[in-house]
N, C-alpha and C positions, 0 to 999 in steps of 0.2 A: 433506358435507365443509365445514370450515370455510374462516374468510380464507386462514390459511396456508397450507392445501392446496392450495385454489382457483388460488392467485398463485404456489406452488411449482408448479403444472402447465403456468400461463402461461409463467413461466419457462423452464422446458424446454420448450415447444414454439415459443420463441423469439416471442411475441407480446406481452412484455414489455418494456417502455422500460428496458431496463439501462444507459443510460449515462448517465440523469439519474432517472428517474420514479423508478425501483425499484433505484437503485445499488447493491451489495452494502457499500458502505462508507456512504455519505454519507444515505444516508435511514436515517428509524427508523420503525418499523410500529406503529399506534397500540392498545397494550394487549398482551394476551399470548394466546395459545391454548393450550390440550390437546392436542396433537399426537397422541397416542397415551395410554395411561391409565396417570397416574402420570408424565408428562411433559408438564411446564411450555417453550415455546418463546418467547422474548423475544428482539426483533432492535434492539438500539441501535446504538451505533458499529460494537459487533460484538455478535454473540449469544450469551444466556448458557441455558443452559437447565436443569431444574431437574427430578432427579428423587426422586419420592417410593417409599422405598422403605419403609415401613410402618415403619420403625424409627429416624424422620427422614430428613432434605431433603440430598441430593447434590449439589452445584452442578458444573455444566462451566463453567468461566472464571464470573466477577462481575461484567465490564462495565467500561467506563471511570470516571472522575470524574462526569463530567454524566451516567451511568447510575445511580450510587448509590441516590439516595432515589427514583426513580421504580420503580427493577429492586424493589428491599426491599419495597415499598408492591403491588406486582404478586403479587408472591407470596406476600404474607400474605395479599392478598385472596382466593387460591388456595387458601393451606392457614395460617389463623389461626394457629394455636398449633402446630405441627409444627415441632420445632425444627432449625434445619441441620448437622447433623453432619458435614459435611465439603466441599469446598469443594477442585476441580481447576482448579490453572493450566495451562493446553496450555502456555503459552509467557511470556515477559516482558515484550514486549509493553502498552502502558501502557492500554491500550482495551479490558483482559481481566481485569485483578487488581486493580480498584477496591473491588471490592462485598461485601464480607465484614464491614467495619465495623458498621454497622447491625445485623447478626445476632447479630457479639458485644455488642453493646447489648442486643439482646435474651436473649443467653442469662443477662449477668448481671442483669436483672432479673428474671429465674426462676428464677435459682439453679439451671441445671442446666451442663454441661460447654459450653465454647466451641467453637466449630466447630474442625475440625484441618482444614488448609489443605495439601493436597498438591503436587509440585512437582518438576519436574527439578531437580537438584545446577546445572545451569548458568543458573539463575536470580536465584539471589542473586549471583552474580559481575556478572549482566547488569545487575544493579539498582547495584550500586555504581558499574558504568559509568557508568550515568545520572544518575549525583550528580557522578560529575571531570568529564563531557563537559554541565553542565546549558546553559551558555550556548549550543552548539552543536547538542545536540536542540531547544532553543525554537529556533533559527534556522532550521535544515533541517524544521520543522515549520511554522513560518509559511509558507516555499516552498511547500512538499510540498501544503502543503491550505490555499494560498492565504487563509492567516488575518490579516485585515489590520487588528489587535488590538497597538497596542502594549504593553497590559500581559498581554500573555498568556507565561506562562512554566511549563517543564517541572518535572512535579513534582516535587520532593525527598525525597520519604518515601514508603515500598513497606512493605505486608504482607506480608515474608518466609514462602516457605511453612514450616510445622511438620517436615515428612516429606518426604524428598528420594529421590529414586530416581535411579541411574545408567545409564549407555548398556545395559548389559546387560538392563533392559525396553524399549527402544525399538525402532524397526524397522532403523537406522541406527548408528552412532558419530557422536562430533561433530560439527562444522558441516558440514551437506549443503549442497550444491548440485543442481546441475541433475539426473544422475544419480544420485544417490545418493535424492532425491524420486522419479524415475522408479522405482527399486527397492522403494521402500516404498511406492510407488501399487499398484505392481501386487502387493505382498502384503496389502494391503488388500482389492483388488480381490477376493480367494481368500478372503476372510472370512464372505460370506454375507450380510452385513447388510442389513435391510429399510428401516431410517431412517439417513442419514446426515446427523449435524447441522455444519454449517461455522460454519468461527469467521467470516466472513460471510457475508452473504446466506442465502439462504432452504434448509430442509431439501430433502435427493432423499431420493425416498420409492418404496420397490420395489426390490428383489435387481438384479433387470436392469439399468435402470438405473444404480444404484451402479456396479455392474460395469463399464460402458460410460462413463461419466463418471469412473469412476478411471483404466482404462484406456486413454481417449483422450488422457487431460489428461497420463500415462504418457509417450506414444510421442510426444506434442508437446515434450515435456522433450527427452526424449533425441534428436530428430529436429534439436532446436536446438544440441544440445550437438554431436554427430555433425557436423552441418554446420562446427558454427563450427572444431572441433579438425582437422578436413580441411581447412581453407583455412590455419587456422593450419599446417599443418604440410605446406603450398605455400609458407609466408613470405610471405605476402601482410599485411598492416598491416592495423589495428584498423579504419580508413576504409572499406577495400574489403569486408570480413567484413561492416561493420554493414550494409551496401546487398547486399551478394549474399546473405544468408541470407533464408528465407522459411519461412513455415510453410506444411505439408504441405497439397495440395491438400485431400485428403477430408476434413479437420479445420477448415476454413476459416468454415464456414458452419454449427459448433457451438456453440448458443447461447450455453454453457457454456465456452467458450472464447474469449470474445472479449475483446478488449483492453479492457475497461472501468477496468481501476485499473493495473496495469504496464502492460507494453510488451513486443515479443519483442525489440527493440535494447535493452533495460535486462537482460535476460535472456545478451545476446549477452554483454555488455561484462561480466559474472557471471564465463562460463566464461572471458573472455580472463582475465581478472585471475586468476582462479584457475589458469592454466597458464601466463598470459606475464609475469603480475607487470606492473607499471603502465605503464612505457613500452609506448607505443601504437605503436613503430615508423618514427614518422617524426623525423628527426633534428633539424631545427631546433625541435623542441618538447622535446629533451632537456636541455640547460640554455639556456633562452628570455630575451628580452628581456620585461620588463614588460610587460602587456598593451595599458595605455594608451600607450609609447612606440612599437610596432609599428603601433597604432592610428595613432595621428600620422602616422607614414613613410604609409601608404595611403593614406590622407587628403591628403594633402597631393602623393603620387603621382598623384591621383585628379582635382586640380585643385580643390581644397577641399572642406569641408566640406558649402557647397552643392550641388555639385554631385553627390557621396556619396549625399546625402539625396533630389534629384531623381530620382535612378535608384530606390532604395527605394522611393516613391511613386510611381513609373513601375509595377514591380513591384505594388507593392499596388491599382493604380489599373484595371490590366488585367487580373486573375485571374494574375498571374505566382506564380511559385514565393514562399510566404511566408518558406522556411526562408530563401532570399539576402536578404530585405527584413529580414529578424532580423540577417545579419551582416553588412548593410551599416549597418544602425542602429545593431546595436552597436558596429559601430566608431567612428560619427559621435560618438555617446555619449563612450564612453571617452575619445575624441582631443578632445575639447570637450563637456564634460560640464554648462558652464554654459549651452548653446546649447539654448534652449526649444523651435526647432524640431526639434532634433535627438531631445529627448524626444517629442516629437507624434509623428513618425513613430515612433520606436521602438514607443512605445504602438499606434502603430495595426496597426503589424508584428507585434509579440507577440499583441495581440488575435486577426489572422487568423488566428495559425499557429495561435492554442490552438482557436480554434472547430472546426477540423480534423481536432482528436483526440478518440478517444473513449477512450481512454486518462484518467483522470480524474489519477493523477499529474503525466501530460507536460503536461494543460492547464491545472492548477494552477501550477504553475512557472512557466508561458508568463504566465500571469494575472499570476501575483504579480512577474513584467519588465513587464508593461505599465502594470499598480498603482503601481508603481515609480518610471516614467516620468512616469504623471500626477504625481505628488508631486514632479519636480524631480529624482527618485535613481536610482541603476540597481539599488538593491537596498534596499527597504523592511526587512527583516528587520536585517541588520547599520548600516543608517540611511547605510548611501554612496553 
C-alpha cells in the first residue's frame, strides 16, 4: 500500500492527528498517488483527483488558486501527454474550480479540443455571487481561516462550467440542509462503492466502510436536526437549543465524525434559521441598542472598566470558563476600545477559548479576535 492508503487507514482507525497534523482542510499531502489504476489522488486545500480513462484525463474538482500549477505539474508527470477532456465541479466553492487553466494551455498548444468543464446550473449564479458580495467573502474568509494577510482578496474571475445539469441528476432539489444531506447520505450509502474520494481529506477505501461512514455521518445529521426541531417546537429560544442539543452517544467516538472544521452549534443554528427565520427568540435582541452603547451601560454597571477586565483575568487566571472571559472582554473592548489593557485581555481570552476547540473554523475566528486585539482592533478583517 502506498502513503495514501497507509494514512487513509490511520485515519479511520482514529490514530491520526485530525485536528492539526493531518487536517482534512488545512494540510496538503506532499505529491500525488495511484490510488487504484487509472486514478490520480491529490490532497491540497481540497482534493482533486484525476482519472485516466484511455480516451483522456477526467478531473473531479481542479483545486484552488495556490493548487493550479503544482496540481498541473503532478499530473503531467503522471500522464505526459494525455490530454484532459473534461473537468467536474462537485460545487462553487473557490478551493475546487481553480485548475483547468493550465490544461487549456495545453490543449491549445497541441491543437487538440479544450477540456469541457461540467457543472451544476447553480454554479454560475453562485459565482456571480461572489463578484456583488467580493468585499464580504475576503472578510468572512480572513475570519474563517484566520488569514492575517492584508492584501489578500477574493477572487473575481471563475471558469464557468461548459455543460450544466439540473436538480433532476442530483440526489436532492435545491439548497439542502441537514435532512435533506441525511437522504442523499444514505442513498449513497446503497451504491456499493469501493473508493470514496471526499472533497476533503483523505479517500475510505472498502464497500463497508463507505457504508458505515455514510451512514453514521446520516443518522448524526438528522439526530441534530430531530433534536433541534423538537425543542423548537417546545418554544424554547436559540440559547437553550444551542446548550441542550448533543450528539448521539454511539457516534461520539467516530474518528470520522469529529468536530475538526464545523461545529454541531453551527449545525444547530442551520436548522433554526431554516425553520425559525433569524430572530433568535429573545426580545431585547429584536430591535437592540448599538453594541458598543449596551457595552458602556455594563461596564460602567460593573464599576468600570477595570474592574470588567479583573474579573476576565480572574477567569482566565484560574482555569475558569473562557467563553465568560470572551464576553466580558468584549465588552471592555467595545465600551473602550482605546483601552490597551482591555485589548490584552481580550487577546488572552480569545486565545484560550480557541485553543479549546478542535473545531478548526470556531478556532480560526476565536484567533483572528485575539490577532485583532494584539493589533489594537476588534476586527482585523474590516480594520475596526
Amino acid at each position: 500500500m502506498g502513503t495514501i492508503h497507509d494514512l487513509a487507514e490511520r485515519c479511520w482507525n482514529g490514530e491520526a492527528d485530525l485536528v492539526h497534523e493531518h487536517h482534512p482542510v488545512h494540510t496538503w499531502q506532499d505529491g500525488t498517488e495511484e490510488i487504484a489504476d487509472g486514478l490520480l489522488f491529490y490532497k491540497g486545500l481540497a482534493s482533486a483527483n484525476t482519472l485516466d480513462t484511455g480516451d483522456g484525463l477526467v478531473m473531479l474538482d481542479t483545486g484552488s488558486q495556490v493548487d493550479t500549477d503544482r496540481l498541473h505539474g503532478e499530473v503531467r508527470r503522471w500522464r505526459p501527454a494525455a490530454p484532459l477532456a473534461a473537468a467536474v465541479f462537485s460545487h462553487h466553492h473557490v478551493d475546487h474550480v481553480f485548475g483547468v487553466a493550465p490544461f487549456e494551455r495545453d490543449a491549445r498548444d497541441a491543437g487538440v479540443p479544450a477540456p469541457t468543464v461540467y457543472g451544476h446550473a447553480g454554479i454560475g449564479p453562485n459565482f456571480d455571487r461572489y463578484r456583488r458580495t467580493l468585499g464580504l467573502n475576503t472578510t468572512l474568509n480572513r475570519r474563517q481561516f484566520a488569514i492575517d494577510a492584508p492584501g489578500f482578496r477574493w477572487p473575481e474571475t471563475y471558469r464557468h462550467p461548459d455543460v450544466t445539469y439540473a436538480d433532476r441528476l442530483t440526489f436532492r432539489h435545491g439548497e439542502v440542509y441537514l435532512g435533506e444531506w441525511a437522504t442523499a447520505l444514505r442513498t449513497m450509502a446503497g451504491l456499493g462503492a469501493e473508493i470514496m474520494l471526499a472533497g476533503h481529506g483523505l479517500p475510505i477505501f472498502g464497500a463497508d466502510r463507505i457504508r458505515q461512514a455514510l451512514s453514521d455521518t446520516a443518522d448524526l445529521l438528522r439526530s441534530l436536526e430531530d433534536q433541534t426541531i423538537a425543542l423548537m417546537n417546545q418554544g424554547l429560544r436559540l440559547d437553550t437549543i444551542l446548550h441542550e442539543v448533543t450528539v448521539p452517544e454511539r457516534l461520539r467516538d467516530r474518528p470520522y465524525l469529529q468536530a475538526v472544521y464545523d461545529h454541531p452549534q453551527f449545525l444547530v443554528r442551520n436548522v433554526w434559521r431554516r425553520y425559525g427565520g433569524w430572530y433568535d427568540g429573545e426580545p431585547d435582541r429584536l430591535l437592540p441598542a448599538p453594541r458598543t452603547a449596551e457595552a458602556a451601560e455594563w461596564v460602567a454597571l460593573a464599576g468600570g472598566v477595570g474592574t470588567v477586565l479583573a474579573r476576565a483575568a480572574e477567569l482566565l487566571d484560574t482555569g475558569g470558563d473562557a467563553r465568560l472571559a470572551c464576553h466580558l472582554a468584549e465588552a471592555a473592548v467595545a465600551a473602550r476600545p482605546e483601552n490597551s489593557r482591555a485589548h490584552e485581555i481580550r487577546a488572552r481570552a480569545y486565545e484560550a477559548h480557541a485553543e479549546a476547540q478542535t473545531s478548526s473554523m470556531a478556532r480560526n475566528i476565536l484567533r483572528h479576535a485575539a490577532n485583532s486585539s494584539r493589533q489594537g482592533l476588534r476586527d482585523l478583517a474590516s480594520g475596526t
